[in-house]
C-alpha positions in Angstrom: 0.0 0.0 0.0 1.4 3.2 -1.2 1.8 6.4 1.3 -0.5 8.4 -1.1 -3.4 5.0 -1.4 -3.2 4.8 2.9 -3.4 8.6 3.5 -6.5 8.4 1.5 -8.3 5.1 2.6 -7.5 6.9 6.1 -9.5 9.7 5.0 -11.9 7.5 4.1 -12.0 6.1 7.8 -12.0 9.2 9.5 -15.2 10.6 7.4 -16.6 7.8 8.5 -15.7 7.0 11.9 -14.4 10.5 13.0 -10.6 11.7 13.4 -10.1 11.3 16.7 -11.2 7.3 16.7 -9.2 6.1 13.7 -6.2 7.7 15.4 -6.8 6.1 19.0 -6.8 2.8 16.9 -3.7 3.4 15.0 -2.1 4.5 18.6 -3.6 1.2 20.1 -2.5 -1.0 17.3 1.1 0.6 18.0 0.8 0.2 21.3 -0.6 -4.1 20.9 1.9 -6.8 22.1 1.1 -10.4 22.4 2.9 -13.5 23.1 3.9 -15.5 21.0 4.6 -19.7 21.8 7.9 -21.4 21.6 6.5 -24.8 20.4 4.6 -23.1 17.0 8.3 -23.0 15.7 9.5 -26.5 16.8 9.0 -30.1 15.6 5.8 -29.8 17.6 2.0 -29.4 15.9 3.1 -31.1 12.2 3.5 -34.9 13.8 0.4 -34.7 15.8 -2.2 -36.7 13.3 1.3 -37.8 10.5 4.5 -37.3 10.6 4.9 -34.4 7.7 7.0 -31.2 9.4 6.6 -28.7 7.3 10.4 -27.6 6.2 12.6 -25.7 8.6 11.2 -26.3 12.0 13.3 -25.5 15.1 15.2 -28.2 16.2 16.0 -26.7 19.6 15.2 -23.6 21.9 17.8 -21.6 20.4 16.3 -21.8 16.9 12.9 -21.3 17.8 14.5 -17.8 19.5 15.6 -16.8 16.4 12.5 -16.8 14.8 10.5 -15.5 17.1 13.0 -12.7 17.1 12.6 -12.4 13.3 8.8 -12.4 13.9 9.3 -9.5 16.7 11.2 -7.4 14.1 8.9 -7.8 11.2 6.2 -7.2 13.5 6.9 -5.2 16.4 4.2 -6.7 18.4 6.3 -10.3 19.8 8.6 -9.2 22.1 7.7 -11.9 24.8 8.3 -15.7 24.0 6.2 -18.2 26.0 8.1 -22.1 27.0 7.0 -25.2 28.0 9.0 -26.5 30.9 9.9 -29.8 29.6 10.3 -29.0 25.6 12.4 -26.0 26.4 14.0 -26.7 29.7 14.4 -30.2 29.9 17.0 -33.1 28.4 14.9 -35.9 28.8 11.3 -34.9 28.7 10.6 -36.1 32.5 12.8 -33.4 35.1 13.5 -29.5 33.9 16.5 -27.7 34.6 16.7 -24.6 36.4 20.4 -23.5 34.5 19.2 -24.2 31.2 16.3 -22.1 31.9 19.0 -19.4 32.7 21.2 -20.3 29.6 17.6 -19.8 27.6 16.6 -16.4 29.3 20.3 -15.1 28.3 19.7 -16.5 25.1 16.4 -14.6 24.5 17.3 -11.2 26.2 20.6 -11.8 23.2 17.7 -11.6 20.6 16.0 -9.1 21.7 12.8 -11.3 23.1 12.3 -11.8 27.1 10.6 -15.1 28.3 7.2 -14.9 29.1 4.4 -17.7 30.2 5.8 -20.2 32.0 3.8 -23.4 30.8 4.5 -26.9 32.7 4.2 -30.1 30.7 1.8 -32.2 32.4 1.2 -34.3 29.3 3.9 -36.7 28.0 4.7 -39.6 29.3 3.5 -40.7 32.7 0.0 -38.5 32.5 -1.9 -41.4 30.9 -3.6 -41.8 34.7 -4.1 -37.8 34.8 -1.3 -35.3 36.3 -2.3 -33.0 39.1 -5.7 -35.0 39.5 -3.9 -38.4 39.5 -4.9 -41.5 41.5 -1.4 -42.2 42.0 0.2 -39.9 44.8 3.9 -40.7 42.7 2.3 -38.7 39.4 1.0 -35.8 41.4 4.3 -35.2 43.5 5.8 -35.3 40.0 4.1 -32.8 38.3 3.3 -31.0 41.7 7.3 -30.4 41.8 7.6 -29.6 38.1 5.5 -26.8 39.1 6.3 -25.3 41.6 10.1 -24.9 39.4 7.8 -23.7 36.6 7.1 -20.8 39.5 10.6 -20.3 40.5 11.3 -19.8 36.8 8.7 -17.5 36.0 9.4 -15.5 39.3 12.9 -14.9 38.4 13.2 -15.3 34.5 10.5 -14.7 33.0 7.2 -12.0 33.1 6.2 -13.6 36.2 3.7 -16.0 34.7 2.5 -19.6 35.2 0.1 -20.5 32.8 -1.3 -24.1 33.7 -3.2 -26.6 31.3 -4.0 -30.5 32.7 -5.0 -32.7 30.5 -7.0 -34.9 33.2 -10.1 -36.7 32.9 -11.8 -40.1 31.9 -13.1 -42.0 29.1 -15.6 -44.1 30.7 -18.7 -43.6 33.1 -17.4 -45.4 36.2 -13.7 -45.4 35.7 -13.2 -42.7 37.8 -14.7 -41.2 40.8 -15.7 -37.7 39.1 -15.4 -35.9 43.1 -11.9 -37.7 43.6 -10.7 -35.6 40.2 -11.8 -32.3 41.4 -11.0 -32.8 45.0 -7.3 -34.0 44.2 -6.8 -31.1 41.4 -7.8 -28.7 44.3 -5.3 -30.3 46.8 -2.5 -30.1 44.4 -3.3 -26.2 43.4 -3.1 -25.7 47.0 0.0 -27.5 47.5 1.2 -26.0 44.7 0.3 -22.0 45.4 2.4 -22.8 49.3 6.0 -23.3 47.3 5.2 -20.7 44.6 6.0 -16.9 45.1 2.7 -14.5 45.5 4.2 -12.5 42.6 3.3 -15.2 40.2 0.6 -15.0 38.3 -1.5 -18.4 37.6 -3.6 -18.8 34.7 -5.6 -21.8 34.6 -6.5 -23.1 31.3 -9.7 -25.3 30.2 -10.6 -27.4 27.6 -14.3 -28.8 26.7 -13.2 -32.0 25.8 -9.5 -34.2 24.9 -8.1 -36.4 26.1 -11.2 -37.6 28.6 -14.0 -37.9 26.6 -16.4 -38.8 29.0 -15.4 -36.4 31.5 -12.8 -33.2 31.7 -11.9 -31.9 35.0 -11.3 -28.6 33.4 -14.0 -28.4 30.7 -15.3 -24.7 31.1 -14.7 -21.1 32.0 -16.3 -22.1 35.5 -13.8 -25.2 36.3 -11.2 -22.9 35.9 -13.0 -20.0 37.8 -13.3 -22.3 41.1 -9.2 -24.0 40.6 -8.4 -20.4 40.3 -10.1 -19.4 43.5 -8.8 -22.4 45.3 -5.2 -21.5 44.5 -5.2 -18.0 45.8 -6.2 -14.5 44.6 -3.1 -14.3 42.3 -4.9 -16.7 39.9 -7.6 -16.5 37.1 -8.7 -17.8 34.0 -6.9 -18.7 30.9 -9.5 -19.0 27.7 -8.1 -21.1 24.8 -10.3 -20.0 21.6 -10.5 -23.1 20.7 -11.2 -25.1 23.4 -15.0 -24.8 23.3 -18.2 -26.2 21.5 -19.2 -23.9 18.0 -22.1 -22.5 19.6 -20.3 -21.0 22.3 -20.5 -17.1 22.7 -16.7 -16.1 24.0 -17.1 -12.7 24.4 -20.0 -13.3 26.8 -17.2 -15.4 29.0 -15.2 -12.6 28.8 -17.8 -9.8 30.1 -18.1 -12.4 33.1 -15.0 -12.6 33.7 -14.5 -8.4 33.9 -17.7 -8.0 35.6 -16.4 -10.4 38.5 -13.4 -8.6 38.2 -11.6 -12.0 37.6 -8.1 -11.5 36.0 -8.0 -13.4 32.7 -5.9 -14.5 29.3 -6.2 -15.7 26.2 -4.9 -18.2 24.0 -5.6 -16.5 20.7 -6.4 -19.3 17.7 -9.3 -19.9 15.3 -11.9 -22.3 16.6 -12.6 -24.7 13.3 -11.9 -28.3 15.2 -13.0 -27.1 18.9 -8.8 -27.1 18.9 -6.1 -24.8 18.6 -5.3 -26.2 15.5 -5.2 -23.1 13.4 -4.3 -19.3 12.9 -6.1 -16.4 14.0 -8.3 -14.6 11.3 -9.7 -11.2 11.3 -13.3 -13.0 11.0 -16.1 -11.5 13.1 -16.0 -13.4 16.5 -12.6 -12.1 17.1 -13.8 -8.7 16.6 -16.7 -9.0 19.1 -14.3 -10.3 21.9 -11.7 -7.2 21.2 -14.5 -5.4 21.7 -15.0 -6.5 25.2 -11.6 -6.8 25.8 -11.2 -3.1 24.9 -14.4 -1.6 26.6 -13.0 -3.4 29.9 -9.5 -1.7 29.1 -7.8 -5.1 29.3 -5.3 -4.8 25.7 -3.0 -2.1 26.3 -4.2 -0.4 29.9 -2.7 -0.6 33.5 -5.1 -4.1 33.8 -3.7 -5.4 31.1 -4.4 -9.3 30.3 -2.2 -12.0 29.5 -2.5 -11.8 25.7 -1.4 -14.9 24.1 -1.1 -17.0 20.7 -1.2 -20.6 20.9 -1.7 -22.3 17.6 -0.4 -25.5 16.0 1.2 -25.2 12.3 0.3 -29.0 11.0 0.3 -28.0 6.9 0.8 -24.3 6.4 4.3 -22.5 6.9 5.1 -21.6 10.6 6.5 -18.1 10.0 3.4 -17.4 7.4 1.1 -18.6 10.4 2.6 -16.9 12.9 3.2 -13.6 11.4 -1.0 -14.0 10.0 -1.8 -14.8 13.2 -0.2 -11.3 14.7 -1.3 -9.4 11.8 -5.2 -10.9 12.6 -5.3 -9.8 15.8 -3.7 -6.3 15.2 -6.8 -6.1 12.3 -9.6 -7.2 15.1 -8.3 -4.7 17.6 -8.5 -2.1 15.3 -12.2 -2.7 14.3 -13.1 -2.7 18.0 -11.3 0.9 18.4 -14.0 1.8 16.2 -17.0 1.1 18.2 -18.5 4.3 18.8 -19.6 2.9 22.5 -21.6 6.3 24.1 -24.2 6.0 20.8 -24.1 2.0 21.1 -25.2 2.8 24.6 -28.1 5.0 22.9 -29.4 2.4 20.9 -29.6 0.1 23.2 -31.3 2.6 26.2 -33.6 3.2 23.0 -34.7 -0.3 22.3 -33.3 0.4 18.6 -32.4 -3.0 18.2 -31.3 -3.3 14.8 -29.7 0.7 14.6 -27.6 -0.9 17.3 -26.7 -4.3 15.5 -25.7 -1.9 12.2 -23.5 0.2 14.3 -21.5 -2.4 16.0 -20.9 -4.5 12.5 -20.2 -1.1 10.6 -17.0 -1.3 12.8 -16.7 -4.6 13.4 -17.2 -6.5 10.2 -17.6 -3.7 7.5 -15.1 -1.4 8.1 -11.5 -2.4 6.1 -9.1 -1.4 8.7 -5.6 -2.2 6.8 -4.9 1.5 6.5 -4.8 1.9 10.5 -2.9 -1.4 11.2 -0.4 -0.1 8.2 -0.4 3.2 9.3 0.8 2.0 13.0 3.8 -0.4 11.5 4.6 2.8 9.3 5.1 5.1 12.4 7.1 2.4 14.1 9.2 2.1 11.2 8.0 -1.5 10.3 7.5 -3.3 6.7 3.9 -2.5 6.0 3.3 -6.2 5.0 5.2 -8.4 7.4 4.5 -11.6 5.7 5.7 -10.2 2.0 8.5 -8.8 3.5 9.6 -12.5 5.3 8.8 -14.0 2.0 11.2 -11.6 0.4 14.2 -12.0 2.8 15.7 -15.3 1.9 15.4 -16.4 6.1 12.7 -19.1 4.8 15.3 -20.4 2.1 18.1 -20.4 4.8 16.3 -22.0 7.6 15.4 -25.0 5.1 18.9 -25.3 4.0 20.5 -25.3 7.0 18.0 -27.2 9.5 18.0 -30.4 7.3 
């Protein structure tokens, strides 16, 4: 997009939506960070249902630094790299290491990136009876331990961050005593929160379904709602876009969550297999839950969320997903900069049902914001087109070369 084509589509914007809101949304999109995941890099997300990688993954931390560093400098929106305590931190898969985790926070700060979530593993090898929910007392003490180093990790090397996700439940009606799971999940978050700093903040993930099918200890926004209140009030709610049913309304979750006043996050994704599967697109859901996010003041202000990508490359290119992914969300927190909320208000004090409907998807579906995300990357002295410029620079063609 030429200078002279984006000064006039903003004109076009402002005649529309007024000067004053298209420039708070080019300010905000400057302003928008997120996090994105070590493991969309690494040989992580491709073997899941095959075994095709697609060329050049990350065969270690270190690589996966670099190109999240490349995605941080093409974007300007990546500074903060999330890690999973036994892919990133760990030789063997079953005990992390606190010096590696040292060796990998130097390594990052070298890049330009800091660390940010802290994610235990609780799902390789030995979770096949559940992890912090576990019959077996052995299990839990395992994972118990892994986490609590998780927190000592994230107190001193990272954004101070625990972000927890248990893949515990049953298959079966009557394999498992359905109070025993909640009861021991609760026990270890409380044993748990005792060995782990105050400072840390927990984020407890859900997921409606996988791997129990019959029953999820953590399937909904109110599982994690009463693990995060048994842990202590320096925990809340992680939501996973897509870890729900197709029906479910996620920005309604969301306006519970800031009306309780219950600190949250979010694993950004698109929802097409109830998984996280897939990048984020500028389609109209994520629009409507920037919205709430940016009425409550939770994307850029002093009670900021813990803003997240989690995603998992099987087909596509991993920097091209990533990189769409950013450049997605930077489009959907534009439109909902948009919202002209004191006349929404109107409408709906009025009853005007449908002038109400028309003025929240003028903004939020109708309205092509490229010229304010582009805008933004130009006053920050970025490539107005990330993803042509990555395709351009020869790292794709060098990473496949040399990662063979």
């Amino acid at each position: 997009m030429s200078s002279y084509n984006l000064n006039d589509s903003l004109k076009n914007l402002q005649n529309e939506f007024g000067a004053d809101k298209v420039e708070t949304a080019i300010k905000a999109v400057e302003k928008f960070q997120v996090e994105v995941p070590s493991w969309i890099f690494g040989p992580f997300g491709g073997g899941r249902f095959g075994d095709y990688m697609p060329p050049g993954f990350a065969r270690d931390i270190f690589e996966k630094l670099d190109d999240a560093a490349l995605v941080n400098e093409l974007t300007g929106a990546s500074a903060q790299i999330a890690t999973h305590t036994l892919w990133d931190f760990s030789e063997d898969g079953i005990d992390a290491i606190y010096d590696k985790a040292v060796e990998v926070k130097k390594a990052a700060e070298s890049r330009g990136l800091k660390l940010g979530s802290i994610n235990p593993t609780y799902f390789l090898k030995g979770s096949h009876t559940g992890s912090l929910s576990s019959y077996d007392d052995a299990v839990r003490e395992r994972y118990i331990k892994q986490t609590i180093l998780s927190g000592k990790i994230a107190e001193e090397l990272s954004n101070k961050l625990l972000s927890l996700w248990l893949p515990d439940g049953s298959n079966y009606p009557g394999q498992l005593e359905l109070t025993k799971l909640i009861d021991n999940t609760m026990d270890s978050l409380r044993a748990i929160a005792k060995k782990v700093s105050p400072s840390v903040r927990v984020l407890i993930e859900y997921k409606v379904f996988e791997p129990g099918t019959y029953s999820t200890v953590l399937a909904d926004w109110g599982s994690s709602l009463l693990m995060a209140q048994a842990y202590g009030p320096n925990a809340g709610v992680l939501i996973d876009m897509g870890h729900h049913y197709h029906s479910t309304n996620i920005e309604q979750i969301v306006a519970r969550l800031v009306t309780t006043k219950m600190h949250g996050g979010f694993h950004f994704n698109t929802r097409y297999a109830a998984d996280d599967d897939h990048s984020v697109e500028p389609n109209p859901e994520m629009a409507r839950i920037f919205n709430e996010l940016v009425k409550a003041d939770v994307v850029n202000g002093p009670n900021k969320w813990d803003l997240m990508i989690d995603q998992c490359s099987s087909r596509e290119n991993r920097m091209h997903a990533i990189i769409h992914s950013i450049d997605s969300l930077q489009i959907s927190l534009a439109k909902a900069m948009l919202v002209d909320q004191e006349k929404l208000l109107q409408y709906q004090a009025d009853d005007a049902i449908i002038l109400a409907n028309r003025l929240f998807n003028n903004a939020l579906i109708l309205a092509d914001v490229r010229p304010i995300v582009a805008m933004a990357r130009k006053n920050k002295n970025l490539p107005l087109d990330p993803i042509e410029t990555y395709v351009k620079s020869g790292y794709q063609e060098k990473i496949e070369k040399d990662r063979k």
